[in-house]
Structures are given as C-alpha cells and as structure tokens.
C-alpha positions as CSV (number, residue, x, y, z in Angstrom):
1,X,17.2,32.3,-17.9
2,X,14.3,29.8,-17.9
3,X,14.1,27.0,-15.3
4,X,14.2,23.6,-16.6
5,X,10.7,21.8,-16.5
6,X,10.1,18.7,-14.3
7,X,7.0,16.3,-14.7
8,X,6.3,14.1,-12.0
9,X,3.3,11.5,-12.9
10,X,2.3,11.6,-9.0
11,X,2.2,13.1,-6.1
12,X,5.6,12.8,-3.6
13,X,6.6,13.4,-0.5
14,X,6.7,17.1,0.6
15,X,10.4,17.0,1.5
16,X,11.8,16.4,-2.1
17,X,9.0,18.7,-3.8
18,X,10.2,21.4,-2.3
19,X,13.7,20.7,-2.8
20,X,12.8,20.0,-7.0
21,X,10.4,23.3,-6.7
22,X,13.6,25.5,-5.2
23,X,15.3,24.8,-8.9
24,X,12.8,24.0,-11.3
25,X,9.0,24.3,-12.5
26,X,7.6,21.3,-11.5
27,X,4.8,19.9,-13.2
28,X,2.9,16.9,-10.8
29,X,-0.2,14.9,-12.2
30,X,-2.4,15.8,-9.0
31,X,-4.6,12.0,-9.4
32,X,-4.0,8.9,-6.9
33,X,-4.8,7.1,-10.6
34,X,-2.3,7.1,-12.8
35,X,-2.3,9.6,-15.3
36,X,-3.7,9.1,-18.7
37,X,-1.2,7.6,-21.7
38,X,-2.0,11.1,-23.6
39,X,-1.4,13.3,-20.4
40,X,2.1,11.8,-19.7
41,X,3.0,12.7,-23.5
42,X,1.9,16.0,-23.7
43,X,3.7,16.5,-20.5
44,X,6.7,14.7,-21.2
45,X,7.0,16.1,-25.0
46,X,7.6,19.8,-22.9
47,X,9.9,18.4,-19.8
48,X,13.4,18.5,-19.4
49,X,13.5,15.8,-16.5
50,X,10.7,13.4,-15.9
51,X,10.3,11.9,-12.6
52,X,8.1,8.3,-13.9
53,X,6.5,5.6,-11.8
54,X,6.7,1.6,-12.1
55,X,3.4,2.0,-12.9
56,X,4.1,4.5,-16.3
57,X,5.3,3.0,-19.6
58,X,8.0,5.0,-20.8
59,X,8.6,3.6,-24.5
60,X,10.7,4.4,-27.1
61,X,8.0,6.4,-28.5
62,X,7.9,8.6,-25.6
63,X,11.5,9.0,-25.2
64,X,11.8,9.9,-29.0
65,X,8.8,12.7,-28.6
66,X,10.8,14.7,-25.8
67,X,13.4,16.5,-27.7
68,X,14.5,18.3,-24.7
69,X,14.4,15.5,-22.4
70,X,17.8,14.8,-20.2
71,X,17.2,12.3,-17.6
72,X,14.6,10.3,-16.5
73,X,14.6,8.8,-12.6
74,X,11.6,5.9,-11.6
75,X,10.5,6.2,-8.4
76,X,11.6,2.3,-7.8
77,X,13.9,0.1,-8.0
78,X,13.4,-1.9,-10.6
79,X,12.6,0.1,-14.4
80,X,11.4,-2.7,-16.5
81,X,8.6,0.0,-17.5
82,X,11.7,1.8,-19.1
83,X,12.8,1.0,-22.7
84,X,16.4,1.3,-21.6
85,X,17.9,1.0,-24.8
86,X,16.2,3.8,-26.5
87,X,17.0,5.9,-23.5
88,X,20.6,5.4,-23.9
89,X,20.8,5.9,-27.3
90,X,19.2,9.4,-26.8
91,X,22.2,9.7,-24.1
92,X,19.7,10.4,-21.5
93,X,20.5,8.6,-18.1
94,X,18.2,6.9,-16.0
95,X,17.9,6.9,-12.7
96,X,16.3,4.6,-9.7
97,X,16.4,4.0,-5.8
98,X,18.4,0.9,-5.0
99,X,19.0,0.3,-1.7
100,X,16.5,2.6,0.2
101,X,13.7,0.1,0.3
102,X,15.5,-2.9,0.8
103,X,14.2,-3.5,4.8
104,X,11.4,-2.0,4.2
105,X,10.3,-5.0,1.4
106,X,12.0,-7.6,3.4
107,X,9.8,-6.6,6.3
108,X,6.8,-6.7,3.6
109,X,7.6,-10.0,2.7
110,X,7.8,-11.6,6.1
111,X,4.7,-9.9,7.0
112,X,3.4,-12.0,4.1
113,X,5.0,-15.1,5.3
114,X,3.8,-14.8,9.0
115,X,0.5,-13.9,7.7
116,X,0.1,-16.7,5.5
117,X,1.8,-19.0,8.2
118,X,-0.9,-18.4,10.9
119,X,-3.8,-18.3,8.7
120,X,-4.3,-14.5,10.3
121,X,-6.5,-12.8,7.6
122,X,-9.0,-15.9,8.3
123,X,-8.5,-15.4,12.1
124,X,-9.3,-11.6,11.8
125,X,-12.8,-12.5,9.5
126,X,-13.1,-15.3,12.4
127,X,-13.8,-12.6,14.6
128,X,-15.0,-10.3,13.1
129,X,-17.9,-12.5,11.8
130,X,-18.5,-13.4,14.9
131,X,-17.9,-16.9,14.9
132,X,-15.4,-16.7,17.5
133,X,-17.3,-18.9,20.0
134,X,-14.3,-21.0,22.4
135,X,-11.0,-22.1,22.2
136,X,-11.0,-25.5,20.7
137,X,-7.4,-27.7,20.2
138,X,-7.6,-27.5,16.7
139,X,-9.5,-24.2,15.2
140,X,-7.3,-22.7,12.8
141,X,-4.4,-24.3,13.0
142,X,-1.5,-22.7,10.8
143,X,2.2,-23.8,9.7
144,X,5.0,-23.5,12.0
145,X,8.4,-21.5,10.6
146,X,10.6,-22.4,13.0
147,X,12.9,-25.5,11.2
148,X,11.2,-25.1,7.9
149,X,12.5,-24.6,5.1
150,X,12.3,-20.9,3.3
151,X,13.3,-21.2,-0.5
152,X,14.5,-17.4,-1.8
153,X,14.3,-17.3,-5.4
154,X,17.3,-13.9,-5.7
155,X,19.8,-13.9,-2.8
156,X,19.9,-10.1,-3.9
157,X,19.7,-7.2,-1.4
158,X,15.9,-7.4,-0.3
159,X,16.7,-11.5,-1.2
160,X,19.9,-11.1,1.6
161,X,17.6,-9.0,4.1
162,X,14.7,-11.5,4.1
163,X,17.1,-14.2,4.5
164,X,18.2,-12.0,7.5
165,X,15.0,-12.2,9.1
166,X,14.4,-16.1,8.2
167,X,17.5,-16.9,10.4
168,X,16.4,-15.2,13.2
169,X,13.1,-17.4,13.3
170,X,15.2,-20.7,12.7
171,X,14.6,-21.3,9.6
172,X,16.5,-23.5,6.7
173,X,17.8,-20.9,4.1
174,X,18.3,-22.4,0.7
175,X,18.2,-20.0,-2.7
176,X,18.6,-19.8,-6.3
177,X,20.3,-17.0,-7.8
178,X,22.5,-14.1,-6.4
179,X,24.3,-15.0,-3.2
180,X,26.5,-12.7,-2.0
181,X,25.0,-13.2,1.6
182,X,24.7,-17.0,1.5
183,X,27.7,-17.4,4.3
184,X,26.7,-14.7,6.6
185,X,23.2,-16.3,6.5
186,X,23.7,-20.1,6.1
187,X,22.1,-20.3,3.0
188,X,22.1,-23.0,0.3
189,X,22.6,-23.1,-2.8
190,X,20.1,-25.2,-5.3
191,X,18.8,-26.3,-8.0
192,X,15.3,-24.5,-8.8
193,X,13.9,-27.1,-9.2
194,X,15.3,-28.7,-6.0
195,X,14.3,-25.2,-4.2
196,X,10.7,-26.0,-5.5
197,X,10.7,-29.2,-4.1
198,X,12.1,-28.9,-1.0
199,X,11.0,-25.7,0.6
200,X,7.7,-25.3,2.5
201,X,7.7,-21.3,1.7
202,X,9.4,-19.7,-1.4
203,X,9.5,-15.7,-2.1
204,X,10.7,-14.1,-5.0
205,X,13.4,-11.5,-4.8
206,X,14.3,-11.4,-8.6
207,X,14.2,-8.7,-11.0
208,X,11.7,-9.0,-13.7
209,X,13.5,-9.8,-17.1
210,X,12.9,-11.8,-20.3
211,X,14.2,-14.7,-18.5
212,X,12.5,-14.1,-15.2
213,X,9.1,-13.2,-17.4
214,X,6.6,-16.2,-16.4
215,X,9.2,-18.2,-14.3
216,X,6.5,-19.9,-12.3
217,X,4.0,-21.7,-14.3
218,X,2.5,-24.6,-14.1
219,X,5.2,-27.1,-14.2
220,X,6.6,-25.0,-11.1
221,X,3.9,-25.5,-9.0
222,X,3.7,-28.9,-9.9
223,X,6.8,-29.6,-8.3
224,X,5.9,-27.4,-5.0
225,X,4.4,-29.2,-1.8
226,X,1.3,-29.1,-1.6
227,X,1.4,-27.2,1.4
228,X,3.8,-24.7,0.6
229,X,3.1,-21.0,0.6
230,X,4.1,-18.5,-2.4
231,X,5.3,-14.7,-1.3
232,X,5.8,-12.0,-3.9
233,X,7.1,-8.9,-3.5
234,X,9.4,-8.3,-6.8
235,X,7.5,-7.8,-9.7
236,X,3.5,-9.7,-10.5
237,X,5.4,-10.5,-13.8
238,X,7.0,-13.4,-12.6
239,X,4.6,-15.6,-12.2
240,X,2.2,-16.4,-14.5
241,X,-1.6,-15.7,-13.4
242,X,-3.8,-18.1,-15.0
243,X,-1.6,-20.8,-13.4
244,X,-1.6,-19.8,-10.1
245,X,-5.2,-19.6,-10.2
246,X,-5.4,-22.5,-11.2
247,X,-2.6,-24.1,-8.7
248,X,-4.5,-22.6,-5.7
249,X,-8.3,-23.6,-6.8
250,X,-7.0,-27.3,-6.9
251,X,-4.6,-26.9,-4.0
252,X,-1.8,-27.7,-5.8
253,X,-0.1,-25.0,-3.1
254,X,-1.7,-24.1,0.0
255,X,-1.5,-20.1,-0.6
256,X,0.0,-17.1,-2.1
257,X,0.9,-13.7,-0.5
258,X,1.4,-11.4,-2.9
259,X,2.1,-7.8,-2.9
260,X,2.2,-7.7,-6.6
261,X,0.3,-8.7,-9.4
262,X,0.0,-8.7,-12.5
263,X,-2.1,-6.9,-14.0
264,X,-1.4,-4.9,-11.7
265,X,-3.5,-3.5,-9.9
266,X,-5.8,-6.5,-10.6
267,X,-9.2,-5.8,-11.3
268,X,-12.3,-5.8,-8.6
269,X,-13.4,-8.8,-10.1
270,X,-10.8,-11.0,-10.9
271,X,-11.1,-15.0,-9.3
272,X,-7.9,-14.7,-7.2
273,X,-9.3,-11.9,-5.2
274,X,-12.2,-13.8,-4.1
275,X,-9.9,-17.6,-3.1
276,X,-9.8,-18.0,0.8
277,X,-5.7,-19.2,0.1
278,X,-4.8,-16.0,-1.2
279,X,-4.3,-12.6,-0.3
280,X,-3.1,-9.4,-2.1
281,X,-1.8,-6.2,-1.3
282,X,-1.7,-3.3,-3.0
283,X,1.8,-2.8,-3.9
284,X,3.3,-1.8,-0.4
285,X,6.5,-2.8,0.1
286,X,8.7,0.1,0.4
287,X,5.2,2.2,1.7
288,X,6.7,3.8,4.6
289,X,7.0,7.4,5.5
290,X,10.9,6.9,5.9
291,X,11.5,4.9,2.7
292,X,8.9,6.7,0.4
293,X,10.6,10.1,1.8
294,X,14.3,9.0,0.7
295,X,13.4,7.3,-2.1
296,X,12.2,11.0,-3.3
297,X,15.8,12.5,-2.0
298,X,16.9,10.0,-4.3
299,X,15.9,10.5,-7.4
300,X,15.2,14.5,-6.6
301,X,19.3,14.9,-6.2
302,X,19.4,12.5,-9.5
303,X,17.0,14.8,-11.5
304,X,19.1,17.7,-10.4
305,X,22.3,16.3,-10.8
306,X,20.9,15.1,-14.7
307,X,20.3,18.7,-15.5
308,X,23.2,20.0,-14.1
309,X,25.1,17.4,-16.8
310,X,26.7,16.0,-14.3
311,X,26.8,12.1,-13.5
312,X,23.7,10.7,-11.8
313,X,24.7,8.7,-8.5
314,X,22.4,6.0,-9.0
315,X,22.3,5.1,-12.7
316,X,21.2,1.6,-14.4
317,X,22.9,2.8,-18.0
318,X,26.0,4.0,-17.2
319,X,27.3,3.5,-21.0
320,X,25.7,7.1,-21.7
321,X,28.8,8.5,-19.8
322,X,31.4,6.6,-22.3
C-alpha cells in the first residue's frame, strides 16, 4: 500500500518532519523564498495533504486541481490566504494553530510598544554612529507607558495577553472588539472612534476580513493624537499603506511598529522603510524555537489525523463534518 503524499511549501522544524516522514512521503520546497505559483501547483495537483504558509495563496483554483487532496493545515493562525469556501465544498478540512503563538505575539507586540516608546532603534544608531558624546537632560527623550492609555483594537487571545502585559506596566486598557478578558484586565470598552481619540498607543489584534480589510485609513489617523504610536502584529492588511505613509511623513502619528505589512514582505525600496518614525519587522511574532516547534506538532497531528478521516482537532470549517 502507497503512502499518502505530503507537500510542505517550506522548511519546518525537525521535530514534526520526522514525525510526518515516519507516515508519509513528504515533499518540502527546500527555498527560504517562497516557492513559485507553478511549483505549488504541480506539487499540490499530486498531494494528498498540503501543509501551506500565510504566505501561499491557496485558491479555489488550486483546491479544484488536487483531486486527491484531503486536508490542508496553514502553518498560522489566521488562513485568509485560504479560499475557505471552496475548501469546504470539496469536504476537505482545514486546519491552523490557535493558541500556540498567542504569548509569543503578545511579547512581539510589546517589544514593538517599548521600542517605539523609548525611541530605542534611534538610540542604538546613536551609538553606533558615534554621536554618543554626553549625557544631556533632554537627548532622546521618549514616551512614558506607565498611566497611558493602550487602545487594543481585538480583545481576542493575543488581544487578552497584550492587555496582560499592559496592566502590569500601569497602563489604561480600553478596546474595541472581542472582550472576553476585559474584567480580569480592567479593560474598557469604546467606541473606535473614541479608542482612536483617546489612546496614546493602539495595536491591532484583529483578524483580517472584508470588514477589517483597510480599517485604518486616513480618516483614522486623522482622529489619532498626534503623538500616538501604531503596533501591528495581526495581519499588514489592515491598514491601508499609502495612508500611513502619508500619516507618518506629516506627523499626523508619531510612529508605527509594525511586524506586518502589506505587501508583505515590503519591497527594498519602498518609502516607509526609509521614515525615521517607523520600523518593520519581518514577520516575527510567533518566531521562537518553542512556538515554531509546536505550531508544527500542530498541524503535523492535524495532517495525520485528516488522512486518517478522522476529525482534525483544530479546524476553522467544521461544517465539512455535518
């Protein structure tokens, strides 16, 4: 009897390889670059299981190419590169890793925050450029987080655990969608437009849907304080590009953090990259050995458990099973 064929579009950790290699032929783009739109569908039109990344597209066309195809897992939480609907009505279930990287983004975007706060990428090219010459009263002076106010736009879980971590610095908590921690926290509810106006830092903890799709535009920034300070570790979609430019060339907000981008990444060139009030990473929030490893344990037992036929554990379409 043949063993079912896995494609995984990028290299994982060595822990849930080897537990995907003991039952199946696994296939693995080898490239840190994503692979090629034509790679993933010769690939894919061959696999039984494919293990995607936020960064694939897997479309309806894709999904309708694979006739063998019976489950798909993203290594991430969110899956809005997933036509969902066409998955579903194939019956395949999909799979993703809630929960696993929730600390590890919330720490992430405080990192962000704090970063932002004290001005320390400036600091570090202070020094480095050897300008550093004395200590003078008021060199680099950055915003203080303790009794400000942090707006959360998705009281989620990452939302609940960067709330978590606000509280313990004394800061004001208020949010704008979700809430299921709001007690435990102090948090208040508002108005997003209220939230915009009132809160000297605002991260985003939302998913990215058609309603979330370009939330923060220009008439969003327009309500923000000038000094405030944008973090984004959900998904680049959310806020629309060519207004945040825009919002952080004429200081309409002090700065952004973001850890995604879109596009994403964002090319060498691109304006934002080269603004003194902003700074980008390269996608990082859940990039730790522990998280990345469990994340793969994850959606390695889902894979398995999808070609077994039974029911995945972590699945964002349950309607296939009714």
């Amino acid at each position: 009897m043949s063993r079912p064929r896995i494609y995984i579009s990028r290299m994982i950790p060595e822990r849930p390889l080897t537990l995907l290699r003991e039952h199946c032929d696994v296939h693995i783009w080898q490239e840190d670059t994503p692979p090629p739109a034509e790679e993933i569908s010769a690939q894919v039109q061959q696999a039984d299981a494919f293990l995607s990344m936020l960064t694939e597209k897997v479309d309806r066309a894709l999904i309708e190419s694979a006739p063998s195809l019976k489950v798909i897992c993203n290594y991430a939480v969110g899956y809005d590169n997933i036509d969902i609907a066409a998955a579903t009505e194939r019956g395949i279930p999909v799979g993703n890793t809630p929960g696993v990287l929730t600390e590890a983004t919330a720490d992430q975007a405080f990192t962000l925050l704090l970063a932002a706060a004290r001005r320390l990428p400036e600091a570090i090219a202070y020094v480095q450029n050897g300008e550093w010459k004395t200590w003078n009263p008021i060199q680099l002076l950055g915003q203080e987080l303790h009794g400000s106010t942090l707006g959360i736009i998705g009281l989620g879980r990452i939302g609940c655990a960067m709330a978590r971590r606000a509280k313990g610095f004394g800061m004001r908590i208020l949010y704008h969608g979700g809430g299921g921690c709001a007690e435990e926290v102090g948090a208040e509810a508002t108005s997003l437009e209220n939230l915009l106006r009132e809160s000297d830092f605002i991260s985003l903890h939302t998913p990215l849907t058609d309603k979330t799709r370009g939330l923060f535009g220009a008439e969003q920034f327009a309500m923000m304080k000038r000094s405030a300070i944008l973090v984004n570790t959900a998904r680049g979609g959310i806020i629309q590009t060519d207004a945040l430019l825009q919002a952080l060339q004429t200081r309409q907000i002090a700065f952004a953090a973001l850890d995604v981008t879109d596009p994403e990444p964002l090319p060498a060139d691109h304006p934002l990259l080269d603004l003194p009030n902003c700074i980008v990473a390269p996608h990082l929030g859940s990039a730790t050995h522990a998280t990345r490893t469990r994340m793969g344990e994850m959606v390695a037992d889902d894979l398995l458990r999808g070609l077994r036929g039974e029911r995945l554990e972590h699945c964002v379409n349950p309607e296939v099973y009714t």
